[in-house]
C-alpha positions as CSV (number, residue, x, y, z in Angstrom):
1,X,137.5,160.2,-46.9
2,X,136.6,163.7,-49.0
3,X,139.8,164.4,-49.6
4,X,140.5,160.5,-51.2
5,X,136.9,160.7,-52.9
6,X,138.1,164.5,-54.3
7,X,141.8,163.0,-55.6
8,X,140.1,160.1,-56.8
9,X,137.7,162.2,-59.3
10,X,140.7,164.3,-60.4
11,X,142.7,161.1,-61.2
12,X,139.4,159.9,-63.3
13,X,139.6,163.1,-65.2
14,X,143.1,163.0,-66.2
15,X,143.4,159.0,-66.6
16,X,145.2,159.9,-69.9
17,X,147.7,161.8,-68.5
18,X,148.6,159.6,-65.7
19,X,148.9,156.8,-68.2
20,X,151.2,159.1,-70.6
21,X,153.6,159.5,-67.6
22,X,153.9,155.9,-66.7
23,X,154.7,155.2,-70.3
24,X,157.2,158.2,-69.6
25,X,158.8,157.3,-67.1
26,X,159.3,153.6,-68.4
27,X,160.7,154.5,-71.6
28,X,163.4,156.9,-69.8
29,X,164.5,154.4,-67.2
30,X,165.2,151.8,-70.2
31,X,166.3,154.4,-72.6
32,X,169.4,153.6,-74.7
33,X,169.6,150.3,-72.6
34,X,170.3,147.1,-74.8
35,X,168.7,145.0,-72.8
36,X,165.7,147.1,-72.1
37,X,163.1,145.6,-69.6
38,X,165.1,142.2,-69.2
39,X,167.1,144.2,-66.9
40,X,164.0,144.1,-64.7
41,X,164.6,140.5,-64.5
42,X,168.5,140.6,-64.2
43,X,169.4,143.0,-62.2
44,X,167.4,141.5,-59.0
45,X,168.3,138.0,-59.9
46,X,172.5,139.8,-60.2
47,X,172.1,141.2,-56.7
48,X,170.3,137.8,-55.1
49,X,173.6,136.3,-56.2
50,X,176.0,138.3,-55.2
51,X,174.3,138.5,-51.5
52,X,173.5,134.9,-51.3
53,X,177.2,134.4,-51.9
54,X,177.9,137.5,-49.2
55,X,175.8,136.2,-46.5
56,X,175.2,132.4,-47.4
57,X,178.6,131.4,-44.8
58,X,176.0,133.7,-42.0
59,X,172.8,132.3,-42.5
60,X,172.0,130.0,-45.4
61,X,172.8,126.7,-42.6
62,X,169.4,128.2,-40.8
63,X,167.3,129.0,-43.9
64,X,166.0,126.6,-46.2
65,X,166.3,127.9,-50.3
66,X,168.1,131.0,-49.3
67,X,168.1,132.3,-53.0
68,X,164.1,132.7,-52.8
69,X,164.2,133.7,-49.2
70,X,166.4,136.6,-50.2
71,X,165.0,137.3,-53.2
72,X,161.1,137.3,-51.5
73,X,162.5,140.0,-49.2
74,X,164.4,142.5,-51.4
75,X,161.9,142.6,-54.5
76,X,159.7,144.0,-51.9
77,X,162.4,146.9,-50.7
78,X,163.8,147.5,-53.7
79,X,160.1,148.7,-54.9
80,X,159.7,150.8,-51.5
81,X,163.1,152.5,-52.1
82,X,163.0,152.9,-56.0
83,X,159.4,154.2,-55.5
84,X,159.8,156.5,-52.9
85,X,163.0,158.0,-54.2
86,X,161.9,158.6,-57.4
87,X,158.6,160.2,-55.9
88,X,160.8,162.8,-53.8
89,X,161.8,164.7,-57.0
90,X,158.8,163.9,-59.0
91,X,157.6,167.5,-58.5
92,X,160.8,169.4,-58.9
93,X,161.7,167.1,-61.7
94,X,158.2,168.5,-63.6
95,X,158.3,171.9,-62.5
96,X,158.6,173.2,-66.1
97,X,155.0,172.0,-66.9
98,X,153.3,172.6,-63.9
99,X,154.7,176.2,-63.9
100,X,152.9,176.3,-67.9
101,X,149.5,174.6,-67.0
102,X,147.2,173.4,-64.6
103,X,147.3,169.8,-63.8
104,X,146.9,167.7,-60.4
105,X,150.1,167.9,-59.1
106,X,149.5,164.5,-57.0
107,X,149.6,162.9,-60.7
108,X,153.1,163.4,-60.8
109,X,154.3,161.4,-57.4
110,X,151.3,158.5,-58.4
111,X,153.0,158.2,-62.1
112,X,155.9,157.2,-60.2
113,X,155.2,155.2,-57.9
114,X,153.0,153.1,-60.8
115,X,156.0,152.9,-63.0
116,X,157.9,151.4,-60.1
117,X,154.9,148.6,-59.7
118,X,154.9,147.8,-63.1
119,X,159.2,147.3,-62.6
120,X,158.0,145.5,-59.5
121,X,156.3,143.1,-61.7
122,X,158.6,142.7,-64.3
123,X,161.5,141.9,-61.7
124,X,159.1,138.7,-60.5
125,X,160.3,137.1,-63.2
126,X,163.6,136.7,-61.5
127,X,161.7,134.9,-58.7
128,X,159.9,132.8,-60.8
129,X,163.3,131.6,-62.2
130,X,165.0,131.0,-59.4
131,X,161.7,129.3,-57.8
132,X,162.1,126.7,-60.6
133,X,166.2,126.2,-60.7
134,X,165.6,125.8,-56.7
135,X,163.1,123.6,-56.9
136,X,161.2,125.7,-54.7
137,X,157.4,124.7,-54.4
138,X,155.0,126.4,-56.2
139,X,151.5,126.9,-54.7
140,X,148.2,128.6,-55.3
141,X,149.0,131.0,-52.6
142,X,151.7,132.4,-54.9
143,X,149.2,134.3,-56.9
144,X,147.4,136.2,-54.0
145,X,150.7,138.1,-54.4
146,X,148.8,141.5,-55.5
147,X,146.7,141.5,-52.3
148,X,150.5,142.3,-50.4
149,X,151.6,144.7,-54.0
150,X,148.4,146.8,-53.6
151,X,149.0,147.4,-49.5
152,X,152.9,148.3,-50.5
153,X,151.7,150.4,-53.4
154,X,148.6,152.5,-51.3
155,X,151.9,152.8,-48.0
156,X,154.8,154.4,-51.2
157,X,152.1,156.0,-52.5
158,X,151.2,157.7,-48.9
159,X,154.9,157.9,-48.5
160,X,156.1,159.5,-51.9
161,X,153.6,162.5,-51.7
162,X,155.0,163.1,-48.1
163,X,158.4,163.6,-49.5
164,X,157.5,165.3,-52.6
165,X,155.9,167.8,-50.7
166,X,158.9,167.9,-48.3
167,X,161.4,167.5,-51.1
168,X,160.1,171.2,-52.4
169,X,161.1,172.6,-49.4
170,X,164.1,171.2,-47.6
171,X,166.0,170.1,-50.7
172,X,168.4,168.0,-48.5
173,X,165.2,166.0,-47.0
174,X,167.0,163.1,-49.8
175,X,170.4,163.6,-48.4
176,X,168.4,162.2,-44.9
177,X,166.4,159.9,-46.6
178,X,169.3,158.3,-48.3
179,X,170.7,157.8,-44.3
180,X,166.8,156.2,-43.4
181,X,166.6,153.7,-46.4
182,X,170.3,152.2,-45.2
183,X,169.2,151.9,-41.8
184,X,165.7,151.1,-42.9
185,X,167.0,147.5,-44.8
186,X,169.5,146.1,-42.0
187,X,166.7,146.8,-39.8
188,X,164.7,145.0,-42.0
189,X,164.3,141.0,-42.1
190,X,165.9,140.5,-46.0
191,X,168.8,138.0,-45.3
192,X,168.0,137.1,-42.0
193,X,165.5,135.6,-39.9
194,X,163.5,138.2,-37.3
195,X,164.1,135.2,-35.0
196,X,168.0,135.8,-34.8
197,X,167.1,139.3,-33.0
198,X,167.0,139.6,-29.1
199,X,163.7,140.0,-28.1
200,X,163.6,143.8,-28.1
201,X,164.7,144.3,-31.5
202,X,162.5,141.8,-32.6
203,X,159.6,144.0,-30.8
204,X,160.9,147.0,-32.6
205,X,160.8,145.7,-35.8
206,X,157.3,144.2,-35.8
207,X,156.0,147.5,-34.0
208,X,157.6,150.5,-36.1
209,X,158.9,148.5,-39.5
210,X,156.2,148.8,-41.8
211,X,157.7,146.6,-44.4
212,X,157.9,143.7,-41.8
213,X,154.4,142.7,-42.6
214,X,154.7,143.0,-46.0
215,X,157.4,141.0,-46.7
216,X,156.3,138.6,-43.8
217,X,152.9,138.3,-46.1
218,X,154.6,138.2,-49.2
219,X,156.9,135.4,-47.8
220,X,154.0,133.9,-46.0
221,X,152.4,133.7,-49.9
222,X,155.4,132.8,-52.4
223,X,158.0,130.8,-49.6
224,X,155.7,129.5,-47.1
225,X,152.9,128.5,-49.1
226,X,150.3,129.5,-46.7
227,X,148.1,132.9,-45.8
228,X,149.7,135.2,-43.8
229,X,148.3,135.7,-40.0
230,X,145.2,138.1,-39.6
231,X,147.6,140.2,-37.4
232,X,150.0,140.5,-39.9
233,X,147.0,141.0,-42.9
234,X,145.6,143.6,-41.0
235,X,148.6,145.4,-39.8
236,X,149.4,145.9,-43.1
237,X,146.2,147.8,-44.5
238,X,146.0,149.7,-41.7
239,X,149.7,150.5,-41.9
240,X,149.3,151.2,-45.8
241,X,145.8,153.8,-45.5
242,X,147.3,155.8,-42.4
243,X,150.5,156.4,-44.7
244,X,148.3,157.3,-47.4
245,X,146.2,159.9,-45.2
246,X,149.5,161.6,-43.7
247,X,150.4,161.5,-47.2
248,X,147.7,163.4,-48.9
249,X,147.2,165.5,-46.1
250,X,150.8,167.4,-46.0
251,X,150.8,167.3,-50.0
252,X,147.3,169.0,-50.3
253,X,148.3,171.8,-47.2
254,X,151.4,172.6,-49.1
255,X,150.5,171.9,-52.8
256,X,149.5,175.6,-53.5
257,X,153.2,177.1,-52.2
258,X,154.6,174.5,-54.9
259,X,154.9,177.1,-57.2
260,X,156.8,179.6,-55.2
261,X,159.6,177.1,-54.4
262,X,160.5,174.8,-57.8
């Protein structure tokens, strides 16, 4: 808890700077693009249908509105992956200023991973559209959504500063990671129900998948229409702050030997 209580001070102090590298960050991912943030919106809303056409002969006769089933499922791993992976070079990518000043180097993985919210955001507008071409019902629960956002945010967050720390390092630690992610989303529930697993997969996954109780709340929220079991709720946070410890912990034992490695 001192250790959150001491990043969260430093954070306070350099607010300005943290938002100046969100900004950052935002401008270069839509830089020279015509389309600028509406790709936020297409591109998710491109990929649901290319995969609903992929996969809808597999499983669309055994899941109701497919389109928003799909679509609750990989807005949520596409913010893990884009987050993560852009937080695994976010201190080699800025070595040139921290090797000129003194600045919290944990600023640098938490600008990313809060550009890739606000992207996260911006691509629910694809779900929203195909809610409303689908017909999908639309209930209150659908705007609990940032309860499940925060919990993904505080477990990339955890997870970005262990592989920035990492990435210093073993520069190949993305070559592996790049391996982990594929495995990660076919192990994940996207385009297909858990219930189609055997029984020991199925215990797998809900044991040692972190984003299966995310995207089971987040479904639970936006598809279902109802709140998502305690077990599930709870899982979650607990998931999310033991990431964030493991996190901070590596990246403020090794934050110091930055400097003779970038």
């Amino acid at each position: 808890m001192e250790l959150l209580k001491n990043r969260l001070i430093g954070l306070y102090k350099y607010k300005d700077l943290w938002e100046q590298l969100v900004i950052r960050d935002l401008k270069l991912k839509y830089r020279r693009s015509f389309l600028g943030y509406v790709w936020s919106v297409l591109n998710p809303l491109m990929i649901m249908i290319v995969m609903t056409i992929v996969f809808s002969t597999m499983f669309q006769r055994d899941i109701e509105n497919f389109p928003v089933y799909l679509l609750t499922g990989r807005a949520m791993f596409d913010f893990m992956t884009i987050s993560t992976n852009k937080s695994m070079n976010s201190i080699i990518g800025n070595a040139a200023l921290i090797k000129k000043t003194y600045v919290p180097k944990y600023i640098f993985t938490l600008s990313t991973v809060t550009s890739a919210l606000v992207d996260f955001i911006f691509s629910l507008g694809a779900l929203v559209l195909v809610m409303i071409v689908t017909r999908a019902k639309f209930t209150i629960y659908f705007f609990l959504f940032p309860l499940v956002a925060i919990q993904l945010y505080i477990f990339c967050l955890g997870l970005g500063l262990f592989l920035a720390q990492a990435n210093v390092f073993f520069r190949d630690i993305q070559y592996i990671y790049s391996v982990v992610t594929t495995a990660w989303l076919y192990l994940t529930p996207i385009f297909y129900p858990v219930d189609m697993l055997s029984p020991k997969i199925q215990f797998l996954v809900k044991a040692f998948n972190p984003l299966y109780y995310y995207i089971g709340q987040f479904r639970d929220l936006v598809y279902y229409g109802r709140m998502p079991g305690y077990r599930v709720l709870a899982g979650g946070w607990i998931i999310a702050f033991v990431m964030l410890f493991i996190g901070l912990k590596c990246f403020a034992k090794n934050q110091n030997k930055f400097i003779l490695y970038i």
